[in-house]
N, C-alpha and C positions, 0 to 999 in steps of 0.2 A: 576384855575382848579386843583383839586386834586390829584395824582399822584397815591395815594394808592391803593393798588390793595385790592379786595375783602379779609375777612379773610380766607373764602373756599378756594379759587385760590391759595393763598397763604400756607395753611396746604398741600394741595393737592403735591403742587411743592417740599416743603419739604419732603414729603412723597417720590414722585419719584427720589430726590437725595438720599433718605438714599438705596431707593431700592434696588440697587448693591451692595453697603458697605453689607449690609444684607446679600445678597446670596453669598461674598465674606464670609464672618465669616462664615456661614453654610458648602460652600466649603471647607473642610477644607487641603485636597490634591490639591488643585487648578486645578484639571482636567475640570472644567467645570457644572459639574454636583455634585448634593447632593446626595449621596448614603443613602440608609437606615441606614447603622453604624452610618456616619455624621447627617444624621437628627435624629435618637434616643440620641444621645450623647449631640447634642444643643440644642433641645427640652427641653432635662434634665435641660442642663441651663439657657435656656429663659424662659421657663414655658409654660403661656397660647400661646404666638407665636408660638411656636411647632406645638401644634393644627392642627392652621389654615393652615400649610405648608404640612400635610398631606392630604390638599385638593389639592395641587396644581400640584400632581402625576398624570395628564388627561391621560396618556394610560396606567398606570399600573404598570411601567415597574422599579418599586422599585429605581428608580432614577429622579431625576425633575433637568430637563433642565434649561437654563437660559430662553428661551422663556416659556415653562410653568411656571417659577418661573414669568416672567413681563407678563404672562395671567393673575398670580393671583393677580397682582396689578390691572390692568385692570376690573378684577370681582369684586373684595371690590368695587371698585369707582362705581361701575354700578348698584354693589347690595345693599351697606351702603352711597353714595354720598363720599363727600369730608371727610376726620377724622376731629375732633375735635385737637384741641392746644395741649387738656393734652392727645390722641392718638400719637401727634407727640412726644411730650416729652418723653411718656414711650418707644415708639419704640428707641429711640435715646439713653433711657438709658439700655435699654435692650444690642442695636448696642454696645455700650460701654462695658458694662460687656463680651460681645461674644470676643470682638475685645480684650479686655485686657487679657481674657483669653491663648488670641492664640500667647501673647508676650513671 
């Protein structure tokens, strides 16, 4: 019997490890939260991920939490399913660009 997990299951999982590394790079004062400075400033450098991270502001309040930042993982998955291989690739190269940036 097979041991292999699904390919879904499997993007899905990588998805949720890089998720913190993420909101780590975006944080870039480590207080917890992404302020509007930090998230215009990383947007700038991730590009289309920026976007989707100004969804992830649910009251308003010019700053996304670490729970609203793992809602919005929660939403993608509910509202697009599991990402594709080349979603996790780009996110991990994007992860990298943010994270080398902040060396």
């Amino acid at each position: 019997m097979s041991t292999a997990k699904p390919a879904e299951l499997e993007t899905k999982e990588l998805m949720e490890a890089l998720w913190p590394r993420i909101f780590a790079a975006f944080d870039s004062n480590g207080d917890g939260k992404v302020d509007r400075k930090e998230l215009e400033s990383k947007m700038k450098e991730a590009g289309n991920i920026g976007k989707a991270m100004a969804h992830a502001d649910c009251n308003s309040d010019k700053v996304v939490t670490k729970a609203e930042w793992d809602n919005m993982l929660k939403v993608m998955f509910t509202k697009f399913g599991a990402p594709t291989v080349e979603t996790v690739k780009w996110t991990k190269g994007v992860l990298e660009k943010l994270e080398s940036k902040g060396k």
